[in-house]
N, C-alpha and C positions, 0 to 999 in steps of 0.2 A: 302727559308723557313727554319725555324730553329726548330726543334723537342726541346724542353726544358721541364726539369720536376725538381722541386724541391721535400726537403722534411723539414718541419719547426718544430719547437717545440710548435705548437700548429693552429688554423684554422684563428685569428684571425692576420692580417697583422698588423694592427696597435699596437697590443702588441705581436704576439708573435716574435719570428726570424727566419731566415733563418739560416738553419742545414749544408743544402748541396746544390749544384745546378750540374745536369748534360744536357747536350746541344748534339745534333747531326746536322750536315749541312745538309738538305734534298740534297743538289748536290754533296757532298761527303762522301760517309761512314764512311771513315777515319780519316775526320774530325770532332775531340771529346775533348768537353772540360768536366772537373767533378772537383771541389775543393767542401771541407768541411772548415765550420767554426765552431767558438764559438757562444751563445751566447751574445747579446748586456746585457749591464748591465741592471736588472730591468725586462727584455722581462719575458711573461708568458710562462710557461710550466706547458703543459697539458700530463698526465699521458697518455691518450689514445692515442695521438700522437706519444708520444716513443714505445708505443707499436708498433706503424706499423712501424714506420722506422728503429726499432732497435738499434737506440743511447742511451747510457745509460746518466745519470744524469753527469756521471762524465768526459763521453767525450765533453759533449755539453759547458762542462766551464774548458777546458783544457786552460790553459793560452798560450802554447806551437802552439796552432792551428792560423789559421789565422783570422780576425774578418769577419763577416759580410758587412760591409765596405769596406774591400781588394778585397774580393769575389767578390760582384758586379763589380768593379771596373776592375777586372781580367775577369769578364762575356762579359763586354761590350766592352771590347779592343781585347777581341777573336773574338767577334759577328761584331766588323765594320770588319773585314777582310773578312765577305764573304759577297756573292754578294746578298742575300736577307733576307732583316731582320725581316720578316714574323713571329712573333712566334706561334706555334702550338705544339699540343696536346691535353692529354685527359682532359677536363674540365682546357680547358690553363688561363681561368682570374683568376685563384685561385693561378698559379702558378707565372704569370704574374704581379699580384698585389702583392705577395710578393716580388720580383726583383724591381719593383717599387715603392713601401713603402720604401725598402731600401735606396733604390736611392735620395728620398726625406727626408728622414729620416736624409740622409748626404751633403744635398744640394748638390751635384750630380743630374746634368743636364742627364734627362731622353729622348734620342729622339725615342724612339720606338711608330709607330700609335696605337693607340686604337683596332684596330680592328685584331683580331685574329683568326687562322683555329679552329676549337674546331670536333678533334676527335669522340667522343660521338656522336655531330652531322651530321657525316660523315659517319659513321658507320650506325648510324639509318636511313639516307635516305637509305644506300645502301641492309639493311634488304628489307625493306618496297617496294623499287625497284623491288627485286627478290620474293617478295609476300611470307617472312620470317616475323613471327611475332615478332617483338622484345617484350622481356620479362619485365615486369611489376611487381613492389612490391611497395604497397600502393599505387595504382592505378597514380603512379609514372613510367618512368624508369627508369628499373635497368640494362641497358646497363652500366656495367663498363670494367673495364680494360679487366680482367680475361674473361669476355662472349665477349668482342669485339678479342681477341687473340684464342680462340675455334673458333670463327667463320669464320677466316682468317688462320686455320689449323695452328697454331700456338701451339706446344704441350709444353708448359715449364713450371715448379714448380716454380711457385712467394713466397720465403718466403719472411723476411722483406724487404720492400721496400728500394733500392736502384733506386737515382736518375740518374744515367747514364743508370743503366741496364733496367729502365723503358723507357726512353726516347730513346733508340735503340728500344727496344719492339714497343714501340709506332709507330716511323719510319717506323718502318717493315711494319706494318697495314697500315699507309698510303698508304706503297708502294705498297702493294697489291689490296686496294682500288682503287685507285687511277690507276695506272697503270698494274695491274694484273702479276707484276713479285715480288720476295723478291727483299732485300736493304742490308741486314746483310748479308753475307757468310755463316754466323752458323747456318740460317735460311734457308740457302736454300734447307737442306734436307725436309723440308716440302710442301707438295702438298698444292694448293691453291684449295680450295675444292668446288667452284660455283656451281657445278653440280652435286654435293653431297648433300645426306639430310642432317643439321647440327641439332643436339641436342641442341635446349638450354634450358636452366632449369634457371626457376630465382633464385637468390640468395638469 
């Protein structure tokens, strides 16, 4: 399984691009991939998107960086190296279909399945399992990153989104989900809290 998260310069894959891409190996910790790109020429950029990932206007069309194009191409030659090509995470076809737009984008043969772990989804059965209500906003939920990492005793200050540092994040909740140990080293000062009342509050 491969924990992957990007961060793009906007929501839509078909126009906007991919900014950065970071990866973790669920079977190795150590093994981590993270590159940043440019902008493709034309790609939409949305103000509220730089907002979260904290790229300014002027790194995203740094001529000096790598393209989009390179990136994937550099994603995919890390990802055959290990032994399951799984991708996962939190709301991963978002993340997925940007790696993949790309991919078609460069005629760049895509062999990744369709079918992916989706976080979010993992997380809410395993509320609902322990008879946890997960939290709701517009009669939606609002299970995101930040209340899946509280709930997994996870105590760390998310400023702008970084895609490596979320895709460990991310790993770690698998790991504790999943198998009830941490994954990260840095993580492992934290108590895995089941048996604990957890607070959550929707957002």
């Amino acid at each position: 399984m491969i924990i992957v998260d990007i961060e793009a310069s906007g929501t839509d894959p078909n126009k906007s691009s991919l900014l950065s891409v970071g990866a973790v190996d669920f079977d190795n910790s150590d093994n981590r991939f993270y590159e940043e790109c440019k902008i493709f020429d034309g790609a939409h950029v949305e103000g509220a998107a730089l907002a979260v990932n904290g790229f300014t206007k002027k790194e995203i069309t740094d001529s000096l960086k790598k393209t989009d194009r390179e990136v994937v191409i550099l994603f995919l030659d890390w990802l055959f190296k290990c032994k399951d090509w799984t991708l996962a995470g939190q709301n991963t076809s978002f993340d997925r279909d940007f790696l993949m737009y790309t991919a078609y984008r460069y005629h760049i043969n895509w062999p990744l399945a369709h079918r992916t772990i989706d976080l979010h989804s993992i997380a809410y059965y395993h509320m609902v399992k322990r008879g946890v209500l997960p939290p709701q906003k517009n009669n939606h939920s609002a299970v995101n990153l930040d209340t899946i990492l509280k709930y997994c005793g996870i105590e760390v200050q998310r400023g702008k989104h970084n895609a490596l540092e979320d895709a460990l994040l991310e790993a770690e909740a698998f790991s504790r989900l999943f198998n009830e140990k941490p994954f990260i080293d840095e993580y492992a000062q934290y108590q895995i809290p089941w048996r604990e009342k957890v607070d959550l509050v929707s957002p």
